[in-house]
Phi, psi and omega in degrees: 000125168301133201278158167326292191293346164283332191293332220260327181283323180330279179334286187317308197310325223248306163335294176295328181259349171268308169301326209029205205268133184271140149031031211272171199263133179298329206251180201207129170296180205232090179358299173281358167262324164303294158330326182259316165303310165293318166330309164262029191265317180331115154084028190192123189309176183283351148316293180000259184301316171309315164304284179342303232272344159299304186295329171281331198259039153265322194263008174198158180269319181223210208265356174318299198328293182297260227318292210276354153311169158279114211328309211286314173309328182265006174277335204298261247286305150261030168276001167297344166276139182316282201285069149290331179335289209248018153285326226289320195276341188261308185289321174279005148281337176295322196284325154304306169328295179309304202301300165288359162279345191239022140278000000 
């Protein structure tokens, strides 16, 4: 019987040749946009959460902007993610932090 690790390069190998390797994107997101994004990916689809994470960052410039709002503009802003309740809570300690690390 082949051991996880043979099955598993078998799988890749097979993968690979049906698909081949995709892609990767030259520019590397920007961490905290990554980070924020994931946050409102929680509990909720990838519409969701794409819209949330669009409206906010239509509705503030940068990520300062959010950290010194106000919790209610920035729920205005995610509540199409189901759980904006409790991102909302998460994210505006992230975003004070972040706001006082990069002073």
């Amino acid at each position: 019987m082949p051991n996880k690790n043979d099955i598993i390069k078998k799988v890749n190998k097979l993968l690979i040749e049906h698909f081949g390797i995709p892609k990767r994107n030259a520019k590397l997101p920007n961490p905290v946009d990554m980070l924020i994004a994931t946050i409102l990916s929680q509990n909720t689809n990838d519409n969701n959460s794409y819209k949330a994470f669009r409206q906010l960052r239509e509705k503030f410039d940068t990520w300062k902007d959010v950290a010194n709002a106000r919790r209610t503009s920035i729920e205005s802003a995610i509540k199409v993610a189901r759980t904006w309740q409790t991102e909302i809570c998460c994210n505006k300690k992230l975003f004070d932090r972040y706001s006082k690390e990069e002073r």
